[in-house]
N, C-alpha and C positions, 0 to 999 in steps of 0.2 A: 427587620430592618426597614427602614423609612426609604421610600423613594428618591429623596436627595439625597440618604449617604449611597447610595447604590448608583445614583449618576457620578458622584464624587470618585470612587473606583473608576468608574469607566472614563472620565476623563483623567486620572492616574495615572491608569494604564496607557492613553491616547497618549498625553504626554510623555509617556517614557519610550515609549513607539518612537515616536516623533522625534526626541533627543537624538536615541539610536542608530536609526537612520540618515542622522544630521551627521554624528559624528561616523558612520562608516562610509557615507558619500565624501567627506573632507577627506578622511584616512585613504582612501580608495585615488582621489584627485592629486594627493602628494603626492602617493606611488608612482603613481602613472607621469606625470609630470617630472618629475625627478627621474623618473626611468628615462622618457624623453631627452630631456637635456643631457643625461649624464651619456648619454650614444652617439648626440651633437659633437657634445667634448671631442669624445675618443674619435670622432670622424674628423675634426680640426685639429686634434691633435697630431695624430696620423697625418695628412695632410700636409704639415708641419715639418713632422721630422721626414719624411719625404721630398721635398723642398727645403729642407733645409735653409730654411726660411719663415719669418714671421707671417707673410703675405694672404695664407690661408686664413690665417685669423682675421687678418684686416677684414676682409674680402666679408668674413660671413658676422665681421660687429657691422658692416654697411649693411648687409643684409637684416639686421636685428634691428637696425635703429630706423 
């Protein structure tokens, strides 16, 4: 084998490395994020039907925006 096809593999390989990583840092960023917000919810939600009342939610879209 010639020394360019042998770099060729190794940047293959570099790139698929690379893809990999990309996509389980994203995959990894949804989760977590998604998990975040979705505890916010249930914490406004709660809130909510406690108060019986919209007020909790107001309170924390001023706090978002």
């Amino acid at each position: 084998m010639s020394i360019y096809r042998l770099m060729m593999y190794d940047l293959l390989i570099y790139g698929v490395i690379g893809v990999l990583t990309f996509a389980i840092g994203l995959l990894a960023g949804y989760v977590g994020t998604s998990e975040y917000y979705r505890r916010r919810f249930f914490m406004v939600a709660e809130g909510c039907r406690d108060a019986d009342s919209i007020e909790p939610l107001i309170d924390e879209l001023e706090r978002e925006s």
